[in-house]
C-alpha positions in Angstrom: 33.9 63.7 -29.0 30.3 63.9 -28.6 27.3 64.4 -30.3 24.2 66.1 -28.9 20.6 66.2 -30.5 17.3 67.8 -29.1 13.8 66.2 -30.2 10.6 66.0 -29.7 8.4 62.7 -30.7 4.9 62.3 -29.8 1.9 60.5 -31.2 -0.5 62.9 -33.4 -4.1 61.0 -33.3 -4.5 60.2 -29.5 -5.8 63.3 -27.9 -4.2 65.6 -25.6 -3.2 63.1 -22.8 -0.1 61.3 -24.2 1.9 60.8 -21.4 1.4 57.1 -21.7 3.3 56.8 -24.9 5.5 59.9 -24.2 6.8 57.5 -20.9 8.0 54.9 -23.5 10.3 56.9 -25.2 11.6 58.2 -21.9 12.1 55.0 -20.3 14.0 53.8 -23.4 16.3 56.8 -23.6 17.1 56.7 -19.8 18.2 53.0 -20.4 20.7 54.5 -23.0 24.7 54.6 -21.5 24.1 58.3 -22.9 24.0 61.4 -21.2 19.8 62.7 -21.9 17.8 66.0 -20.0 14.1 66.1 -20.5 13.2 70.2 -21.5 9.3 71.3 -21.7 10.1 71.4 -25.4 11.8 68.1 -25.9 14.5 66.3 -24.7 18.2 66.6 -25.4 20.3 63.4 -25.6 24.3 63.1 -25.9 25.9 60.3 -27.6 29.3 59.2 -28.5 28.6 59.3 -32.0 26.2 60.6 -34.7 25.2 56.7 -35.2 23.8 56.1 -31.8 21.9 59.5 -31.6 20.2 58.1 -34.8 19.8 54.5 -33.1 17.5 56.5 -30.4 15.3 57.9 -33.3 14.9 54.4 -34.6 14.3 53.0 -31.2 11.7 55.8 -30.3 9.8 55.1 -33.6 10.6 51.1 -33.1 8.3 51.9 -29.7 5.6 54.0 -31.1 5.4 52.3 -34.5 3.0 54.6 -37.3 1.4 56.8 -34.5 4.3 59.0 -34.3 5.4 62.5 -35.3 9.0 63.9 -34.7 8.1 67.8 -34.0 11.8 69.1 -34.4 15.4 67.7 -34.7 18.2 70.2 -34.7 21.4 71.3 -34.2 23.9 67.9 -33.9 27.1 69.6 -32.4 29.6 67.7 -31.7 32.1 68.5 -29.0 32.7 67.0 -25.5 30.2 67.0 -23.0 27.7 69.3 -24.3 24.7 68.5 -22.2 27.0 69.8 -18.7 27.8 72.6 -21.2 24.3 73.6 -21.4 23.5 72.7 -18.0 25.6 75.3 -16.7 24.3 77.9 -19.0 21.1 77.7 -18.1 21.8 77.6 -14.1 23.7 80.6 -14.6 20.9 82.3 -16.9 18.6 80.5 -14.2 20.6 82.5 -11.6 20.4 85.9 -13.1 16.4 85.5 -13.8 16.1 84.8 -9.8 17.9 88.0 -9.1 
């Protein structure tokens, strides 16, 4: 069983460029043994377990200590490899859009 979770984090009170802080979280999360896809809105990260989806909240926050706002968290289904689930949804809606 897996558990999949979509979220955004990024610091509030350092202007419009972020990346520099943004590249922290990413870096951590591709480190993970867990399956992750970066999104313009976020980025969606599959874990074994509710526990270690968690762990990468505290981890992220860990990085960006007080500076940090989590702009959405939602939807935690749990199933078996949900992120090659939605992977092929979106190259097939992908597929129609290029039609």
């Amino acid at each position: 069983m897996s558990v999949v979770m979509e979220f955004a984090i990024f610091p509030l009170d350092k202007g419009e460029h972020v990346s520099q802080y943004v590249r922290k979280v990413i870096e951590m999360i591709d480190a993970l043994p867990c399956n992750s896809q970066l999104t313009p809105m976020g980025t969606i990260v599959e874990c074994d377990t509710m526990d270690e989806c968690l762990r990468v909240i505290s981890k992220a926050n860990v990085l960006l200590g007080s500076i940090w706002q989590l702009a959405k968290s939602r939807n935690l289904p749990t199933g078996t490899d949900r992120i090659s689930a939605f992977s092929k949804l979106l190259a097939g809606a992908r597929g129609h859009l290029k039609s």
